[in-house]
C-alpha positions in Angstrom: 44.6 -225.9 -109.9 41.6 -223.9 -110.3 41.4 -223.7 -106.2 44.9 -222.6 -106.3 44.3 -219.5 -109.2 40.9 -218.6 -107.2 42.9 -218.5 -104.0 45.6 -216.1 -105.7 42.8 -213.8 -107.0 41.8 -213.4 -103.4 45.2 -212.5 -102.5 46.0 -209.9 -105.2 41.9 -208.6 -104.5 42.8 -208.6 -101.3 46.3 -206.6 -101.6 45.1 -204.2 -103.3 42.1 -203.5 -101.4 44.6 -202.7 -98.5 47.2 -200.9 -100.9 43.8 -198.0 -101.7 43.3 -198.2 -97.7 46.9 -197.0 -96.9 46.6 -194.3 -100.1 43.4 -193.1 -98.7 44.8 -193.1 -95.1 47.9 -191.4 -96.5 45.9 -188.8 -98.3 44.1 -187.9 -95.5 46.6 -187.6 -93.3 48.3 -185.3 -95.5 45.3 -183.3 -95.8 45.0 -182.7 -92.3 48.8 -181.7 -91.6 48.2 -179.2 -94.4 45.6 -177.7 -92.7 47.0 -177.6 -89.7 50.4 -175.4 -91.0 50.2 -171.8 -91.5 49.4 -170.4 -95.5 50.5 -167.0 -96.0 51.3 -165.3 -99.5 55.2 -164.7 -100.7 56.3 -161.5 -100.7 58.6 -159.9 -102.6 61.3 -159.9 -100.5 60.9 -164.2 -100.7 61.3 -164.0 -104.3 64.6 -164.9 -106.1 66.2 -161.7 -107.6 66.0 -161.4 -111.0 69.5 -159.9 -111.6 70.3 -158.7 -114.6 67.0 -159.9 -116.5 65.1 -158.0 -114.0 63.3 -154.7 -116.3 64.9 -151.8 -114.1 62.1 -149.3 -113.2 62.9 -145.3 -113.7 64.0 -143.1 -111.3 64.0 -145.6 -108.5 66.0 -145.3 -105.8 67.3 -148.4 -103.3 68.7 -148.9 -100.0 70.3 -151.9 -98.8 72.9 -153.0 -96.0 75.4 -155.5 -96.2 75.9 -157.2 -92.9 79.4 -159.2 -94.4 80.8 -156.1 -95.9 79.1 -153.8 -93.0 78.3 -151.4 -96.3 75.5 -149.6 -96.7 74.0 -149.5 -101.0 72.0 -146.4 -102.0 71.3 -146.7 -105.6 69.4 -144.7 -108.5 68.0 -146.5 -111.6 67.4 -144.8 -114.7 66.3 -146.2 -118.0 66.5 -143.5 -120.2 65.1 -143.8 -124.0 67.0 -143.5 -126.8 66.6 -140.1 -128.9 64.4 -142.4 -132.2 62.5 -144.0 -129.0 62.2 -146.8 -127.4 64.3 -148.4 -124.8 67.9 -147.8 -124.3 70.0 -148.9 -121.8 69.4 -148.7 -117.8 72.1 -147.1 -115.5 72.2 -147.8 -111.5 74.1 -144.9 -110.1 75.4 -146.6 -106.3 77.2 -144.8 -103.7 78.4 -147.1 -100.5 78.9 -146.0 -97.2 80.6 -147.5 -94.0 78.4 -148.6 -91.5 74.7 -149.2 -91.6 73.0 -145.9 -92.9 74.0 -143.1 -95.3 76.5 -140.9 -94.2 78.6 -138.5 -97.0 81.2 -138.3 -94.6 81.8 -141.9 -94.6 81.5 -142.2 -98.4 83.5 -145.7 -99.7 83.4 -145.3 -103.4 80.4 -144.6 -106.0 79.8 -147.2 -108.8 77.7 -147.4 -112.0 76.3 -150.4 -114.1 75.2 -150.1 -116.9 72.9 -152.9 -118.5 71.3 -153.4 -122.1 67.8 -153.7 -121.9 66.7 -157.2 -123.3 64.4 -156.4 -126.3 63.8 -157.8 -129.7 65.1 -155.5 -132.5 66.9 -156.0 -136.0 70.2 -154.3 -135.4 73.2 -156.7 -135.6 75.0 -157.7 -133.1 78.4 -158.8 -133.7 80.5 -161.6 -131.7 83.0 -158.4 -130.6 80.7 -156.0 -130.6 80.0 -155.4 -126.4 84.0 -155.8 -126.2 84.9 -153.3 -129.0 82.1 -150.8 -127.9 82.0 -151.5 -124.2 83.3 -147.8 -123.0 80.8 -145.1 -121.7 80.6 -141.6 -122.5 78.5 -138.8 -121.0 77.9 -135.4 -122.3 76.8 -132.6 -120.1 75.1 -129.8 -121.4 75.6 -130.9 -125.2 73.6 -128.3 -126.2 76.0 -125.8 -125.2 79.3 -124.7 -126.6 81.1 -125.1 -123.0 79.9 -128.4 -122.4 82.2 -131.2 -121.8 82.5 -135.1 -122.3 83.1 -137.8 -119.3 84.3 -141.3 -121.2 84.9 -144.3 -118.9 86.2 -147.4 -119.3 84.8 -150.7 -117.4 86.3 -151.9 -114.1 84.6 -155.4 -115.4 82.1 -156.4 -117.7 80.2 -159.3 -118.9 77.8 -161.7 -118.1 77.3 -164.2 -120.8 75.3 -166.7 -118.8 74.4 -170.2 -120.8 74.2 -168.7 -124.2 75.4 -168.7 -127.4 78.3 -166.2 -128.6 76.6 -163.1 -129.7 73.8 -163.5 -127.5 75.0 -162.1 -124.7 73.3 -160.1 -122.1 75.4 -156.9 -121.8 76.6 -155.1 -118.5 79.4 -152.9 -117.8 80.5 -152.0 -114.4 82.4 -148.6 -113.9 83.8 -146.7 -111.1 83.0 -142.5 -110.4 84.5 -139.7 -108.5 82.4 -137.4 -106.1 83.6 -134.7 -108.7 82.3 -136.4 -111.6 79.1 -137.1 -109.7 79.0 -133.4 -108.6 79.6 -132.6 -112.6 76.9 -135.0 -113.8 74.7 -133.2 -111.0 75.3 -129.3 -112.3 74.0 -130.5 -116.2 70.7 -129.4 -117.4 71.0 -131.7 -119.8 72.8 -135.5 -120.4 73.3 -137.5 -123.2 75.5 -140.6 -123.7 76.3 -143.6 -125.7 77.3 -147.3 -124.0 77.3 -150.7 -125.4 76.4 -149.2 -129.0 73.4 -147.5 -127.6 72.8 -143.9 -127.4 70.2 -142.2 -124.8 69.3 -138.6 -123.5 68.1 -138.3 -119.9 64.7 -136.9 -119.6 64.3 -133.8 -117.3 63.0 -135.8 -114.4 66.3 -138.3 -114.8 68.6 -135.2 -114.9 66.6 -133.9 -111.5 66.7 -137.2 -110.0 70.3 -137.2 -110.3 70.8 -134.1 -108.8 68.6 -135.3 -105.5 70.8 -138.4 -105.6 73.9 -136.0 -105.1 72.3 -134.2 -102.3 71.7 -137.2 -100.8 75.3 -138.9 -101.1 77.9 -136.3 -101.2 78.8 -134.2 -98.4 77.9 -130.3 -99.1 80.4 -128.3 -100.8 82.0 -125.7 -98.8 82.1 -122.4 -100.1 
């Protein structure tokens, strides 16, 4: 009996001897195909997009092609602050064109998004409250006893995600006209209320958009 238990103390001794061999061996070799494969940092265009929790920077501006659609994206972001500070809401101004560059004359259609900012804050939020408020209205030249009001209403909105009613993360999608663009373009000054937010565009927004015009709508003719 005892030769048997000192026999089967060599085995397992034994076993697992060999079982921390093959681990080391295993390591190694691991070790030396890592080393042997190429390290490089990601880049940010290796990175998932964000989407709609992404912060939107100011006055940038994107270009992007869509090789499905065979539509090419230019886009302006603004984010600007609300009139007691502090952020507001962002809007992505996007014009699409046919083909793969920017080209007025082949203008398919100019969109805008707009998207509450995620921020903590103690104003209420009711259940209905991004359905009931979910137009957009923007006043040009406010300031000025000719100025005039552009209200929208969404082509879609929505994006609750996995979260509880009321906690929704706002957006609103809504359709333009080159003249409304061209409008928008003329203003010295912009103001506007969205998804119970209101904002004024600083002086460098209100410029921006104007270069974004240039850019996307074909010169008037006089």
């Amino acid at each position: 009996m005892r030769l048997e238990s000192a026999a089967l103390c060599r085995l397992i001794s034994v076993s697992s001897e060999m079982f921390t061999m093959r681990s080391l061996l295993c390591a190694a070799f691991l070790a030396s195909l890592a080393a042997m494969l190429p390290i490089r940092p990601v880049g940010a265009s290796e990175q998932m997009d964000a989407g709609y929790l992404a912060d939107t920077r100011d006055l940038k501006t994107s270009l992007t092609y869509s090789d499905a659609e065979n539509l090419t994206d230019m886009s302006l972001a603004l984010a600007p602050p609300q009139p007691i500070g502090g952020p507001g809401v962002s809007l992505v101004f996007r014009a699409r064109f046919h083909g793969r560059r920017v080209d007025p004359g082949r203008l398919a259609g100019i969109g805008l998004r707009v998207h509450y900012l995620l921020r903590s804050d103690d104003r209420v939020r009711a259940v209905r409250a991004r359905n009931d408020i979910h137009q957009l209205s923007l006043h040009i030249d406010p300031q000025e006893r000719s100025g005039i009001t552009l209200d929208y209403f969404p082509a879609s909105w929505g994006y609750s995600g996995f979260t509880a009613p009321g906690d929704e993360i706002p957006v609103v999608f809504f359709t333009m006209t080159p003249e409304e663009l061209r409008a928008l373009a003329m203003a010295s000054a912009i103001t506007g209320e969205a998804l119970w937010t209101r904002f004024v565009f600083t002086r460098d927004e209100v410029e921006a958009l104007q270069t974004f015009r240039r850019r996307v709508l074909p010169a008037e003719r006089r």
